[in-house]
C-alpha positions in Angstrom: 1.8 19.3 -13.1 -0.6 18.9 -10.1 -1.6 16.0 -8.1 -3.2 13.1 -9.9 -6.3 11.4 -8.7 -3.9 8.2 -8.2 -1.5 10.3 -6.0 -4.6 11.9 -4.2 -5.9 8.0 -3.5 -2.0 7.0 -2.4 -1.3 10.3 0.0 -5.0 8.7 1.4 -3.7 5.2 1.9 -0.5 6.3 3.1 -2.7 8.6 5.9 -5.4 6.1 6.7 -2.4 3.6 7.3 -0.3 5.9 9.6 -3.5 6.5 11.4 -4.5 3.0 12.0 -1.0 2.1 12.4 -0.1 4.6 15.2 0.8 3.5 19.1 1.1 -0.1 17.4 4.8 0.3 15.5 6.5 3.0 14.6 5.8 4.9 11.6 8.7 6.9 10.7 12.5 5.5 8.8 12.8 2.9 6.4 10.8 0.1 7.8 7.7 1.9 7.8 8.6 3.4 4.3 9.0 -0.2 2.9 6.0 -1.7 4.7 3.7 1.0 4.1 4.6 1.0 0.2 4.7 -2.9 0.3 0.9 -3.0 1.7 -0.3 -0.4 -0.9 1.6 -2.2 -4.1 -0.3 -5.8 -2.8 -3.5 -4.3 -2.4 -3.2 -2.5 -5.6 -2.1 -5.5 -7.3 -4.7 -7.3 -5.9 -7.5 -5.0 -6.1 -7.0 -2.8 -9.5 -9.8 -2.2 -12.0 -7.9 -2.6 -14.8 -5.0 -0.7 -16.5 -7.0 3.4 -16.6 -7.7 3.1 -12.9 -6.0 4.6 -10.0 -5.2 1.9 -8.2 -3.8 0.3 -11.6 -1.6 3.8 -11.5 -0.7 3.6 -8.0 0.7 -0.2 -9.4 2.8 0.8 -11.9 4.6 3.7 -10.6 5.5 2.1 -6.8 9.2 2.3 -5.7 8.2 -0.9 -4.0 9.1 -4.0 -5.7 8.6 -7.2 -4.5 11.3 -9.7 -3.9 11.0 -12.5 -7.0 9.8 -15.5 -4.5 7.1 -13.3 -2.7 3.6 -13.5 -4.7 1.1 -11.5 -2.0 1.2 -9.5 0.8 1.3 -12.5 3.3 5.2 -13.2 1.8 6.3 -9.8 3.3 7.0 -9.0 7.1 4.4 -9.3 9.4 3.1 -5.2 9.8 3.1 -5.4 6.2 0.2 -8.3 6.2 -1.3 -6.3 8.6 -1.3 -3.0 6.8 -2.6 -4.8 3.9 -5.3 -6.4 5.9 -6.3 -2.7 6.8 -6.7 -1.6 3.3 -8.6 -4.2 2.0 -10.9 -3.6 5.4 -10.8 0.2 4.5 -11.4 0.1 0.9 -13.1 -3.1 0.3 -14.8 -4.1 3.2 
């Protein structure tokens, strides 16, 4: 099976991200991994069209999940706030 249009739109965020992101932290290993994912499962959550849309997709199927007392991006480490921060500026802005 080839690449959805939801795993086209996350391999976008995960780029544009990276992109903005580089010279300011480092993006490789596991922090990066959890931020990156963290900052793509708020903005999804926050920003989703309803339950046939990509970003609904990109949602549901996250290895990222949230610990049970964080309720938005601003709960989670500091890049994280910031990566979300970029995507809403990327995608909604």
């Amino acid at each position: 099976m080839g690449e959805t249009s939801a795993d086209t739109l996350k391999r976008e965020m995960l780029e544009h991200l990276a992109q903005f992101a580089e010279g300011l932290v480092e993006t490789d290993g596991p922090e990066w991994k959890f931020d990156s994912e963290g900052a793509i499962y708020w903005f999804c959550n926050d920003w989703h069209e309803g339950g046939g849309s990509d970003r609904y997709s990109i949602l549901s199927t996250s290895p990222y999940r949230p610990a049970p007392s964080h309720r938005c991006a601003e709960d989670e480490s500091e890049i994280c706030g910031m990566l979300y921060a970029e995507l809403v500026r990327a995608y909604e802005g």
